[in-house]
C-alpha positions in Angstrom: -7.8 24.8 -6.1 -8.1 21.3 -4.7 -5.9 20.2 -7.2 -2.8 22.7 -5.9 -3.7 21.7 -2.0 -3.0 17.7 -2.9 0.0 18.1 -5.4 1.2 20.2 -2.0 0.7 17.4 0.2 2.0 15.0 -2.4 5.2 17.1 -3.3 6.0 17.7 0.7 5.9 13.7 1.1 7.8 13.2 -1.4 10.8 15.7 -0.8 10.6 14.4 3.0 10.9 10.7 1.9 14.2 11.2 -0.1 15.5 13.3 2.0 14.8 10.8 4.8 15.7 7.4 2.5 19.4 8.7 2.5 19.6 8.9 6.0 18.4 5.5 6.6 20.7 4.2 4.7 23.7 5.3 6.3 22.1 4.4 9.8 21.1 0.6 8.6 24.7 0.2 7.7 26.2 2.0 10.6 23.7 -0.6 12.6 24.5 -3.8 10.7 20.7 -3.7 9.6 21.4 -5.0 6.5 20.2 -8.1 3.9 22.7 -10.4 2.5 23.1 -10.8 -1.3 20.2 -12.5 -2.8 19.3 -14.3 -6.3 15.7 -12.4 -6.8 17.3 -9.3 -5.8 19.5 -6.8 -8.6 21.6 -6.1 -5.6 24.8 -8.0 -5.7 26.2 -6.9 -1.8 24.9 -6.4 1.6 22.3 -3.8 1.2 20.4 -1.8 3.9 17.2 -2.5 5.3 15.6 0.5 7.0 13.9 1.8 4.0 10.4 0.8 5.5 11.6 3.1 8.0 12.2 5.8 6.6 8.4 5.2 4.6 6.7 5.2 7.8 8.5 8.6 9.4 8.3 10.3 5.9 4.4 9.7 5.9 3.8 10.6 9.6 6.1 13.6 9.6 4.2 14.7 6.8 0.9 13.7 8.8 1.9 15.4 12.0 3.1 18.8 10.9 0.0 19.6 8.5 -2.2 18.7 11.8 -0.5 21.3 13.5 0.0 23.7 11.0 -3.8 23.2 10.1 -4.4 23.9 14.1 -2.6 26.6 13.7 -3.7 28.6 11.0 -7.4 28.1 12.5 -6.0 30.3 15.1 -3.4 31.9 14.0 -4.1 35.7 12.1 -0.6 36.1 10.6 -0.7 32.5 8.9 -4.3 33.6 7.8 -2.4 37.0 6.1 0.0 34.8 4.1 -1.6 32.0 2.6 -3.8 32.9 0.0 -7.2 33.6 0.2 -8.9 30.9 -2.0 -6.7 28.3 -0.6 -7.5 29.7 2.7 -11.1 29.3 2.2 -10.9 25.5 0.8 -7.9 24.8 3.9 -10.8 26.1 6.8 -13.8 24.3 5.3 -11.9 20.7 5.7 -10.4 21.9 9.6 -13.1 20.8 11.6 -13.7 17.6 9.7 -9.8 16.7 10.1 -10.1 18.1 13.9 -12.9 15.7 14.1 -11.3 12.9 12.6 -8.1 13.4 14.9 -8.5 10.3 16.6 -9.3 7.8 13.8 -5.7 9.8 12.6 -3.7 8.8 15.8 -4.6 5.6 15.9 -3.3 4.9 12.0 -0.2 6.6 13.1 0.3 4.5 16.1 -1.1 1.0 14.1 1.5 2.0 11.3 4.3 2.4 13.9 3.3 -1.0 15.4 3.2 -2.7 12.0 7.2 -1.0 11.4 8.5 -1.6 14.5 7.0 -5.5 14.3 9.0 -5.4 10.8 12.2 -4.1 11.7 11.9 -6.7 14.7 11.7 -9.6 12.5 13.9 -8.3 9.8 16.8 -8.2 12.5 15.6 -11.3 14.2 13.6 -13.5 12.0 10.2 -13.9 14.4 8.0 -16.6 14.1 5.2 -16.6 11.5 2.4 -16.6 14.5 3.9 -14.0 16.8 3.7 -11.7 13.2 0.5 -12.6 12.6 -0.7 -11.8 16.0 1.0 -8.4 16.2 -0.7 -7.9 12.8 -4.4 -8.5 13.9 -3.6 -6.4 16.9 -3.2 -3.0 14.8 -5.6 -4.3 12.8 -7.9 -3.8 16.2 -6.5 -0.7 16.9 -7.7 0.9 14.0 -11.1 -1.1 14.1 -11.4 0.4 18.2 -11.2 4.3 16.5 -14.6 3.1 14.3 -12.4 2.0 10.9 -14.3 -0.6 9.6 -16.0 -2.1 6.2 -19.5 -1.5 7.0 -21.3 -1.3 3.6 -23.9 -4.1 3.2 -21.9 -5.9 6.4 -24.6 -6.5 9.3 -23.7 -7.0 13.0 -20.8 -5.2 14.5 -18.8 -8.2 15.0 -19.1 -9.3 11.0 -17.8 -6.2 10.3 -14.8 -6.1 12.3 -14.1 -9.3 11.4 -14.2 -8.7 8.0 -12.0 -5.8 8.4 -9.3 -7.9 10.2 -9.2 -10.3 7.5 -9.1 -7.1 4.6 -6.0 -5.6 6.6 -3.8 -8.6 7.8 -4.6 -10.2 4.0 -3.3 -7.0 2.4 -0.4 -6.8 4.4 0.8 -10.1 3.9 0.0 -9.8 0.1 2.5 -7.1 0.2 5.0 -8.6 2.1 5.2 -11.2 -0.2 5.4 -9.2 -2.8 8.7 -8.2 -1.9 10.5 -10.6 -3.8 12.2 -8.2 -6.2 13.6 -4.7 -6.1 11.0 -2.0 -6.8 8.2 -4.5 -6.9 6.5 -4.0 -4.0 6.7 -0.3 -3.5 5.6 -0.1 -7.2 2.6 -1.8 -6.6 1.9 0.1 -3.7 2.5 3.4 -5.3 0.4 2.2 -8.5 -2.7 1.1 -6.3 -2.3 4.0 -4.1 -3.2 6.6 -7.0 -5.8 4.9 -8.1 -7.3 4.7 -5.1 -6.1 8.5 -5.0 -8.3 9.2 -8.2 -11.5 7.5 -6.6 -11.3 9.7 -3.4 -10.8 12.7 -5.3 -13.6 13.0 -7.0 -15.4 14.1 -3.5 -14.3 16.7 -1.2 -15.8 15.0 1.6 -12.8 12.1 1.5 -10.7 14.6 1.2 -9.1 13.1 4.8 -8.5 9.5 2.9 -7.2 11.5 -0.1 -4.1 13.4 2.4 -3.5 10.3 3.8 -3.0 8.6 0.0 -0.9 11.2 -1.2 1.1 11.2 2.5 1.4 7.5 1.3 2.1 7.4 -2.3 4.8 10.4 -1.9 6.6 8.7 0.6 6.6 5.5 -1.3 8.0 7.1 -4.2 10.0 8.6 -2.4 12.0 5.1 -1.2 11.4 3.5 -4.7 13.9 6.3 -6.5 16.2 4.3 -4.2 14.7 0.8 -4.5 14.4 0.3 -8.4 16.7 -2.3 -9.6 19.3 -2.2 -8.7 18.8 -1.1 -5.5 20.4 0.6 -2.8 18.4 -0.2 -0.2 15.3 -2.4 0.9 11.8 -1.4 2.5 12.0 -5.4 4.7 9.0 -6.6 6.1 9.1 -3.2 8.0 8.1 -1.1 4.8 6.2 -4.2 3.0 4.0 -4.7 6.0 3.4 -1.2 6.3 2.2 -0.1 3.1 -0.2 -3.2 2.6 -1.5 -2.1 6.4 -1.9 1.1 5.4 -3.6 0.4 2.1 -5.6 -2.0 3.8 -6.8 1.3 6.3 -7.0 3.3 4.0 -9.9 1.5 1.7 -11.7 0.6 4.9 -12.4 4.1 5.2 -12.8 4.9 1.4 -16.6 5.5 0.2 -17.2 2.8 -3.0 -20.8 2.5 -3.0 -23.0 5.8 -3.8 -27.1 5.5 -4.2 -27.9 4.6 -7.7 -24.8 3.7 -8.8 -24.6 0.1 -8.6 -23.6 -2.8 -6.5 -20.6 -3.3 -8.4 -19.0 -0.4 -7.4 -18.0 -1.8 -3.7 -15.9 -4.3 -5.3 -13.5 -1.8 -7.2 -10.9 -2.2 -4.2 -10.7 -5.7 -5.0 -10.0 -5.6 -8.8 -7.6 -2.6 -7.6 -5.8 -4.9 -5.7 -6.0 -8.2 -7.9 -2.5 -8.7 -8.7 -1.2 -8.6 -5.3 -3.9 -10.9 -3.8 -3.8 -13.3 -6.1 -0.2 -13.6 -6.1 -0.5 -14.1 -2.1 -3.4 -17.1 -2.4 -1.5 -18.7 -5.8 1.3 -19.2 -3.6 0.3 -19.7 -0.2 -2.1 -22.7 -1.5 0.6 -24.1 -3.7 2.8 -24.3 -0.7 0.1 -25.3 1.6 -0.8 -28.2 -1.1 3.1 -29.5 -1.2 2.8 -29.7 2.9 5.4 -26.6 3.1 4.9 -23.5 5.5 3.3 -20.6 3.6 5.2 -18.5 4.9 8.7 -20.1 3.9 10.1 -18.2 0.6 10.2 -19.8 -2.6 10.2 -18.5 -6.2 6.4 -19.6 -7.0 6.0 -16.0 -7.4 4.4 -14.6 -10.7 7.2 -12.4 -10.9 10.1 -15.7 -10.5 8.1 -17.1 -13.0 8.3 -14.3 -15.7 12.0 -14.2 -15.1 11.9 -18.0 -15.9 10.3 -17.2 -19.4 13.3 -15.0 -19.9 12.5 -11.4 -18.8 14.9 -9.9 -16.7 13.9 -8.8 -13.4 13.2 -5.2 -14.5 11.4 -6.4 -17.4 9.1 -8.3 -15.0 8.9 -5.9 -12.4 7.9 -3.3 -14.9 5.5 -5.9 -16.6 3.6 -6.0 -13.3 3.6 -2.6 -13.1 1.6 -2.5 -16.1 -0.6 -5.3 -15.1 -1.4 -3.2 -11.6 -2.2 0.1 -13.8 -4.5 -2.0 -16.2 -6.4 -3.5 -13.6 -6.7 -0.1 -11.6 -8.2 1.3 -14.9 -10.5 -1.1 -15.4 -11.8 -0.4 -11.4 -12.0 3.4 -12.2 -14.3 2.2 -15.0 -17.3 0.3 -12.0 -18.0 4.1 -10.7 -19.8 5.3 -14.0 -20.9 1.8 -15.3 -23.5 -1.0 -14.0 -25.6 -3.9 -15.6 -23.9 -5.6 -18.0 -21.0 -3.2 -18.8 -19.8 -3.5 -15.6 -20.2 -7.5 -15.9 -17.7 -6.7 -18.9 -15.3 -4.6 -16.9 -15.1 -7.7 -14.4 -14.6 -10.4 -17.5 -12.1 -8.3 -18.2 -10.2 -8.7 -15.4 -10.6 -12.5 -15.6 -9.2 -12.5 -18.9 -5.9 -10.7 -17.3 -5.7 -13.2 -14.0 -6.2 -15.8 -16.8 -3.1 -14.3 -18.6 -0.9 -14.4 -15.5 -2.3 -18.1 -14.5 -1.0 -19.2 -18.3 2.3 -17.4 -17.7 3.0 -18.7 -14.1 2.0 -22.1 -15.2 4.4 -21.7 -18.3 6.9 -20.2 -16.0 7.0 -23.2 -13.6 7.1 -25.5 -16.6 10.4 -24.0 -17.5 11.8 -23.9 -13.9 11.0 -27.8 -14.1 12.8 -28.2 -17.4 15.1 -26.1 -16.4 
């Protein structure tokens, strides 16, 4: 029955997000919110860039009117008549908890909107990297102020929150730099988020986390119908930042480590996650190492460099997605494994960054020659 409750939630996040999508759209280019043509992008004109927009309202309108309709039916006899009874039963033994949680829920709805808006803000004005940065350790402490924080084997309060800041603003970045071709980022996102998805689900007791995934991943698939190359319209750093906040949230809530079942299991977020953050560091050192701003665009990307070996951009943008699902596998693998199998699970991810550090460094080689 748990299983018809999330493909709900999923479905309803979904059909709100292209319903939504369309709409933004049409305002962006009414606005003059838009992005000029660009060489890593399949787009070829001026294209819209409210799509992060229209992620964040499809994921909170989805949020909002389940919390009410879940207050509602606690109270309500005729919703009580017409929803079935065994999903009745499974909806009222997870009120109280969400009802309890309410807060932590508000304040991720009001980080994410801070995290848009700060996007939309800097996609229309170009803000400088500091002031984003700032703004982005602020909803990180809004979040962190509702007791969201990475607390497993983390001791002292302050450790903890500062090891939560540095989770959520690194993810967010990672993601807004992974927004260098269409369908890339929101790909990745989607790709990570049901993994994630399939690590929650396993208990009942996340099932808060696993709502708030599948709010996430619908709404994200949602825009990407809309995104994949060629595109019709951008997430900008409104929808980038967002999903790698809300990622970043999201696993800071999640439950990795369970008695018994090995250390290893904590770091399943990070191998999860591997692509995106290494891209972020590979570049952000390179730059840092020529004396450039990290935060200036360039094509160091894994993804300009796979186009450099001759894929198109689909063909690498898919490629990655492949490299995400792989790597997301291998994570699911640390929850029934420990000793040395899960020291193999962990060389094999090595082996994989080693593959994308021979094919980025065979990439730049032909942009050189090139």
């Amino acid at each position: 029955m748990w299983a018809v409750i999330y493909a709900y939630i999923f479905v309803f996040a979904l059909v709100v997000s292209l319903l939504c999508v369309p709409f933004a759209r049409k305002l962006a280019l009414k606005l003059g919110v838009v992005a000029k043509a660009h060489p890593d992008k399949a787009a070829t004109g001026p294209t819209p860039l409210l799509g992060g927009a229209a992620i964040y309202i499809s994921f909170a309108a989805t949020i909002l009117i389940h919390l009410a309709l879940l207050l509602a039916l606690g109270e309500s006899s005729f919703l009580q008549r017409i929803v079935p009874p065994k999903v009745l039963h499974q909806i009222q033994e997870v009120i109280p908890g969400v009802i309890k949680q309410s807060g932590q829920l508000l304040s991720i709805l009001l980080g994410g909107l801070l995290i848009a808006v700060l996007g939309i803000i800097d996609d229309k004005r170009e803000l400088r990297p500091v002031w984003k940065l700032v703004g982005q350790i602020v909803c990180s402490l809004v979040v962190i102020l509702s007791g969201i924080r990475i607390t497993v084997f983390i001791p002292g309060f302050l450790p903890s929150c500062l090891l939560t800041v540095l989770w959520i603003v690194a993810l967010t970045n990672a993601f807004n730099f992974l927004d260098n071709m269409d369908g890339l980022s929101a790909g990745v996102a989607a790709i990570s988020g049901a993994i994630f998805l399939a690590v929650a689900a396993e208990a009942p007791a996340q099932f808060f986390v696993s709502a708030l995934l599948l709010c996430l991943v619908g709404a994200v698939l949602g825009f990407l119908i809309y995104n994949f190359p060629p595109a019709r319209i951008f997430m900008g750093d409104a929808g980038s930042t967002f999903i790698g906040y809300m990622l970043g949230v999201l696993t800071a809530m999640l439950t990795f480590y369970k008695a018994g079942g090995g250390l290893f299991r904590v770091l399943a977020p990070l191998v999860i996650l591997a692509l995106p953050l290494y891209d972020f560091t590979s570049v952000v050192l390179i730059r840092l190492s020529e004396r450039r701003s990290p935060f200036k665009p360039d094509k160091r990307h894994f993804s300009h460099r796979l186009v450099a070996l001759g894929l198109t951009p689909r063909q690498a943008v898919l490629t990655i997605y492949l490299v995400t699902f792989s790597l997301g596998v291998s994570a699911t693998l640390l929850r029934a494994v420990r000793g040395v199998r899960a020291v193999t699970v962990f060389v094999q991810v090595l082996v994989v960054i080693a593959v994308i550090w021979i094919l980025e460094h065979a990439g730049s080689k032909r942009n050189a020659g090139g």
